[in-house]
N, C-alpha and C positions, 0 to 999 in steps of 0.2 A: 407461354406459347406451346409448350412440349406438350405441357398439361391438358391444354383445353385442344389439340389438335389428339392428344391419345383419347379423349372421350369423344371427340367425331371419327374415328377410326373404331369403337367398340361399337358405337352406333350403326356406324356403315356396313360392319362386319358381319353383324346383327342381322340384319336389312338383305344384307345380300346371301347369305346363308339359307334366309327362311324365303327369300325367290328363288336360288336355285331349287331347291325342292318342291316349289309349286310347280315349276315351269319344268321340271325334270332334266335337270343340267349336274351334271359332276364337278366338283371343285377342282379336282383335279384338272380340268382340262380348260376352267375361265380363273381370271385374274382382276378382282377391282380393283384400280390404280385412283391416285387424287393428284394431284400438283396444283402450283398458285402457291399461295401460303402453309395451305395442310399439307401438300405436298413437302415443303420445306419445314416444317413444325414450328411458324410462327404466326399460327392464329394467336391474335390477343381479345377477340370476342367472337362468337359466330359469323360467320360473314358467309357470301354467296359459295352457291355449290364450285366446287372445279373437280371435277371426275372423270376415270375414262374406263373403259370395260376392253380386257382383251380374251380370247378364247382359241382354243386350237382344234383346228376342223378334222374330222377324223370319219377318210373315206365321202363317199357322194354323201349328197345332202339335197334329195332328190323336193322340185318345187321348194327351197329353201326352206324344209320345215326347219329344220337345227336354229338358222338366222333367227328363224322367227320369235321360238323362243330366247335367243340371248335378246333380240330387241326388250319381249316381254320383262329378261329378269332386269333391264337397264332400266325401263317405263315402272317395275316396282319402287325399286331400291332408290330412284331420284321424286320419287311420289312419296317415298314414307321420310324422306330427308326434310323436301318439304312442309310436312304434316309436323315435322318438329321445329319446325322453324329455322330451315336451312332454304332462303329463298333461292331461283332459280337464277343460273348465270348469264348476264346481259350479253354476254357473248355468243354464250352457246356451247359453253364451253362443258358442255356434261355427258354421260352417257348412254343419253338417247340421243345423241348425234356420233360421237365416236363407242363404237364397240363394234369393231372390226377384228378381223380372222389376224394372229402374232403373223403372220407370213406377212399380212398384207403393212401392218403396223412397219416390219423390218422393213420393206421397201421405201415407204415413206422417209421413215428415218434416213434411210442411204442417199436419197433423194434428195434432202435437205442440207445432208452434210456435204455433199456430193456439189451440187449448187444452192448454194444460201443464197434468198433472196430476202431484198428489205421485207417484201410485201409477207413473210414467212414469218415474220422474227416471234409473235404470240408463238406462232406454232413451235417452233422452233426451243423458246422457253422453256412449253410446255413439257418436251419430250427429257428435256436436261430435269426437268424436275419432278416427274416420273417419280411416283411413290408404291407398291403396292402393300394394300392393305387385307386383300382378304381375296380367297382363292387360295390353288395350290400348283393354279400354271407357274413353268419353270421361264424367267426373263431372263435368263443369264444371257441374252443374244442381245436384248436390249442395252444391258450396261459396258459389251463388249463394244459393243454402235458408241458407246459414250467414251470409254478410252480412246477407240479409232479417232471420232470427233476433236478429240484432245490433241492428239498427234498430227491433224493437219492444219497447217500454216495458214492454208486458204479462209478455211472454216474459221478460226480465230481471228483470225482480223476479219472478215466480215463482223463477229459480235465486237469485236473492238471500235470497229468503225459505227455500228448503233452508238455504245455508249460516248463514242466521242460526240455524236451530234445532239447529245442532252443540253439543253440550255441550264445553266444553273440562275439563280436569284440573285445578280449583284446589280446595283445600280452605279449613281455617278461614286467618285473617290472611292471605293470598293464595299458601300455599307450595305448590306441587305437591300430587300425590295419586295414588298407586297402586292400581290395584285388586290383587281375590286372583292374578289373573293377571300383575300388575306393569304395567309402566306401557307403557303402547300408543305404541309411537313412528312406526307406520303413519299413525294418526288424526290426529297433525302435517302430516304430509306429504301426505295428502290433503284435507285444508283447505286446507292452502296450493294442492294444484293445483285444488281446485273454484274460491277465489278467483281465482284466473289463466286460469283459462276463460271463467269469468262476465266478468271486467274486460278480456279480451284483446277478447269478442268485442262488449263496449261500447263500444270504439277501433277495432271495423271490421278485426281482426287474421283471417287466415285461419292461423296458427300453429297445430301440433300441443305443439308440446312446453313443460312449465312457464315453461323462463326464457325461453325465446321468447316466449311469452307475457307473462309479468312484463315483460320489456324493452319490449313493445308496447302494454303497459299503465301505461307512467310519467303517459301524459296523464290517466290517472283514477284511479290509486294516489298520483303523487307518489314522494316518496324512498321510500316505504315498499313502492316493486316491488322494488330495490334491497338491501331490507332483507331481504326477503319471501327474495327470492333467492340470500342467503347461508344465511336458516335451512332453504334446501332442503338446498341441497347439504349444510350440517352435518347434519342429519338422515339424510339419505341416507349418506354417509361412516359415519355411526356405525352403523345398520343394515349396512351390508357389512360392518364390525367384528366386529359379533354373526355375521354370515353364516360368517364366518371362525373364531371363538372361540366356539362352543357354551357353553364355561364360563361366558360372560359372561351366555347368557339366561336369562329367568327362566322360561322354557318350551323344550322339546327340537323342537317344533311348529313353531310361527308363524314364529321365527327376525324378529322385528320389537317383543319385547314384553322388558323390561328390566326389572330391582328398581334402584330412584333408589342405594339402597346401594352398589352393582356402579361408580355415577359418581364421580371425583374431584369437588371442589367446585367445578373451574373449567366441568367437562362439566356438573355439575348449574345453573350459572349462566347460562352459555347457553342451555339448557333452559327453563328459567324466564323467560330473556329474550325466547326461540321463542314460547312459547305468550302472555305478554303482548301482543306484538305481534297476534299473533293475534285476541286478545281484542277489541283496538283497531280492529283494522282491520275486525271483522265488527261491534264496534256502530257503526264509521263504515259501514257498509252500510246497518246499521238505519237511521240517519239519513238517508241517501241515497236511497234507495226507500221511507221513511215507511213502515215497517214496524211 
């Protein structure tokens, strides 16, 4: 993951250095950010863009020339991502939609911690996992927004209360359960990193990535960061599996979605033992935020 997220980071670095100079922009003063998985250093194959551009205004900026060009160097640097085969994000989530002025960026953020709302929570994610990669704007205001975050009660059970409302995969007498599409082994792995967000940043952790997270969250997990943190990696392992063995999925698509059939009984006991844990650990949230 480290691996193939520091070569979308030299790439992007790349990309965005040779448009501020077309576009006549100072490093100094813009910042390319990533979040999603790059954001957190666990890409395990290229996957869709998630970027964001921030920049700080300095004096009038008379008929928004300045704007214009940060639009421009955001429309290069997600045009040459592209062109290498960084498809664009079904969301939107890149930055030719977010490259706003850091003032404006701080607001948002206060806003969000401020009142969390369900209808936020992408956004919301996004800001927690805030990467920058290239630029030489200074975000120290950003990660003080994220200790603040950490520190209040409200804000935390709001994301506690997302991940309590995840459905897990258990059917009748507690055995797994497939849907028609077979069995989501994404939806694992991203529980596991919502809980590792939320707990990282209740320990006052400025970490981007899951086990770093998990590790920094032993003071409020307990052995079960430890725990948490093996059923990542096996999760992940087994998704680059599928990545590699098309035969093995139960869709030609997603390349993260399995038939339990396809596992020996030792992979499906682990499994079982993944998503228990799971279980566990988010009605011990319940309990914890009085949910």
């Amino acid at each position: 993951g480290p691996i193939v997220s520091t070569l979308a980071d030299r790439l992007a670095r790349r990309l965005f250095e040779e448009a501020c100079a077309a576009h006549g922009m100072e490093l100094d003063r813009m910042a390319w950010m990533v979040h999603g998985s790059e954001g957190r250093q666990e890409q395990i194959l290229p996957t869709d863009q998630d970027n964001a551009l921030a920049w700080q205004p300095a004096g009038a900026d008379p008929e928004g020339a300045v704007a214009k060009r940060v639009e421009g160097v955001a429309r290069q640097v997600v045009d040459g991502l592209l062109a290498a085969g960084y498809p664009a994000c079904p969301g939107g989530y890149m930055a030719t939609h977010w490259h706003d002025p850091l003032p404006s960026w701080i607001r948002r953020f206060e806003h969000w911690i401020a009142e969390p709302r369900e209808e936020d929570g992408v956004d919301i994610h996004t800001f927690l996992d805030l990467r920058a990669v290239a630029g030489r704007l200074d975000l120290a205001a950003i990660d003080e927004l994220r200790l603040a975050a950490g520190r209040d009660r409200h804000f935390l059970r709001a994301l506690a209360r997302e991940v309590a409302g995840w459905a897990l995969p258990f059917g009748l007498f507690g055995a797994l359960r497939e849907g028609d599409e077979g069995f989501d082994l994404k939806r694992g792995s991203l529980l596991i990193v919502a809980i590792a967000r939320l707990s990282a940043l209740e320990a006052g952790s400025l970490a981007r990535g899951t086990l770093e997270r998990l590790a920094a969250a032993q003071p409020v997990l307990g052995t079960d960061a430890a725990t948490l943190a093996e059923g990542f990696r096996y999760l992940a392992a087994l998704r680059l599996e599928l990545a590699l063995d098309p035969a093995r999925r139960a869709d030609s698509e997603s390349g993260h979605r399995i038939h339990l059939a396809a596992l020996n009984a030792l992979e499906r006991r682990f499994l079982k033992d993944i998503f228990t844990l799971l279980r566990d650990v988010r009605d011990g949230l319940v309990a914890r935020f009085s949910l």
